[in-house]
C-alpha positions as CSV (number, residue, x, y, z in Angstrom):
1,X,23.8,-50.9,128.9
2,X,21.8,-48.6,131.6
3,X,18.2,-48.5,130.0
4,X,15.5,-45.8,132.0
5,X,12.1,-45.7,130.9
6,X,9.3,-43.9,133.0
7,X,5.8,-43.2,131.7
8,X,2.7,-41.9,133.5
9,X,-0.8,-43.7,133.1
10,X,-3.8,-44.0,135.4
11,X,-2.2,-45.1,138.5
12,X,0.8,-42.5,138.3
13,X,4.1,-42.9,137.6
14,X,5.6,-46.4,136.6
15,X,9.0,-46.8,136.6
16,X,11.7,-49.4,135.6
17,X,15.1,-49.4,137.4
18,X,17.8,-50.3,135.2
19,X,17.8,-53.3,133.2
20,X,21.1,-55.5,133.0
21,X,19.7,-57.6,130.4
22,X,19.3,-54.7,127.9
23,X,15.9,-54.3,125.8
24,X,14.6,-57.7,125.8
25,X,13.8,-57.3,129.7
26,X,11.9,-54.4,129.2
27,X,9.0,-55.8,127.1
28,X,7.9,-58.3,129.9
29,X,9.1,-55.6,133.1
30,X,6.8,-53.7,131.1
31,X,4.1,-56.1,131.1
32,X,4.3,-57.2,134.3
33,X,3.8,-53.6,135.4
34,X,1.0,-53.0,133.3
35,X,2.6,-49.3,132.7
36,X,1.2,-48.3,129.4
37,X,-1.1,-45.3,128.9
38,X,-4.4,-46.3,129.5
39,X,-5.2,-45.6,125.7
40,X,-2.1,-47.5,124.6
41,X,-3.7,-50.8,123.0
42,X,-2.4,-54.4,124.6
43,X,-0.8,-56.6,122.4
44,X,-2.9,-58.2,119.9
45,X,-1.8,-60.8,117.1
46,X,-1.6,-59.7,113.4
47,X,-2.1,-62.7,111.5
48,X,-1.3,-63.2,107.4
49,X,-5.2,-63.5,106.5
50,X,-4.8,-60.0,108.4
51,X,-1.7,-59.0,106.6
52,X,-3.2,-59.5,103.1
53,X,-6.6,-57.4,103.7
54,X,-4.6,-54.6,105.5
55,X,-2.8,-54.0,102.3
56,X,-5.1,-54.4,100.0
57,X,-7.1,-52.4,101.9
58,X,-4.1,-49.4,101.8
59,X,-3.7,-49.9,98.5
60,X,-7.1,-49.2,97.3
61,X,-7.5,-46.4,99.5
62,X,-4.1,-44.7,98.5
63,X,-4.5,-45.9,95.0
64,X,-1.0,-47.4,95.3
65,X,-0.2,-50.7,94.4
66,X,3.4,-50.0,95.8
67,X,2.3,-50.3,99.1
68,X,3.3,-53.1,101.0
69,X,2.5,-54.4,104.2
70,X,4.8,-56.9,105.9
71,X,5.5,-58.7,109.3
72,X,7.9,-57.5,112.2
73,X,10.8,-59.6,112.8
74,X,10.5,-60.8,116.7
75,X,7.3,-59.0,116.9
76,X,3.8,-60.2,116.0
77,X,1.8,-57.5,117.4
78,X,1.7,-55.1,114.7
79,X,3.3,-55.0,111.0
80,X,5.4,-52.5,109.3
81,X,3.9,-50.1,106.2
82,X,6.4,-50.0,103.1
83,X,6.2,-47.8,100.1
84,X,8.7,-49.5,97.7
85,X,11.7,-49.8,99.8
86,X,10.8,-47.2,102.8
87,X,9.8,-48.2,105.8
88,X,6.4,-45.4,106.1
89,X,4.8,-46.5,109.2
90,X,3.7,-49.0,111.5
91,X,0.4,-50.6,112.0
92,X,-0.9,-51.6,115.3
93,X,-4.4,-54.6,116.1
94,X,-6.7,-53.2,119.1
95,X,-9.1,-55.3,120.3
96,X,-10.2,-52.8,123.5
97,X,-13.5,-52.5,123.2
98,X,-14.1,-56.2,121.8
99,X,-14.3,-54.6,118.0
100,X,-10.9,-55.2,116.4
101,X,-9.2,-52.3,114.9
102,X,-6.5,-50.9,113.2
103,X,-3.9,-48.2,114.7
104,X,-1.8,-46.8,111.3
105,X,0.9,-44.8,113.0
106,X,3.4,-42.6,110.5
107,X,6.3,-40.4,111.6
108,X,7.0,-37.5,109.5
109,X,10.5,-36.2,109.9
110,X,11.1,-32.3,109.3
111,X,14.2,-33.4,107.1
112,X,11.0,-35.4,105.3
113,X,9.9,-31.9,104.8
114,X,12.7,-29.9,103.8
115,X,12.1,-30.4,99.7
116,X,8.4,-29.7,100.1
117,X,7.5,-26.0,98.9
């Protein structure tokens, strides 16, 4: 497997040349590049004390007691969003500025959209 990824930030173009060991290279390459966006957050531990406020947190503010927040397998840098059985979203820890934060990213597919009038 060939893997390519490029992304500009700050300092201009970063680039990885392709990685033999497939995906699990690219996390640390990445790293030891330092080629994110300079807006992207670094990585910073979710823990379960976290877990637990984040989705009581979504489910008083949606009014949903169906939403469900639960670790990433492999990844402990940000949890995944469930709303019964499907996967909604993805939330990400900042800690930038020194303030912890929460980044709640949802995709929307157009086929999503296709039943909505």
């Amino acid at each position: 497997m060939h893997l390519y990824w490029f992304e500009t930030n700050a300092r201009g173009l970063c680039g990885v040349l392709p990685d033999k060991t497939g995906a699990q290279g690219l996390p640390a390459l990445v790293e030891a590049l330092d080629c994110r966006h300079p807006e992207q957050p670094r990585n910073v531990l979710v823990n379960h004390p976290e877990i637990i406020k984040l989705q009581k947190f979504l489910q008083q503010k949606f009014n949903n007691k169906n939403i469900d927040v639960r670790p990433r397998a492999k990844l402990n840098d940000s949890v995944e969003v469930f709303l019964g059985d499907e996967s909604i979203g993805l939330i990400h820890a900042d800690d930038e500025d020194g303030d912890k934060s929460y980044i709640f990213n949802m995709s929307i597919l157009d086929i999503d959209l296709e039943d909505i009038d």
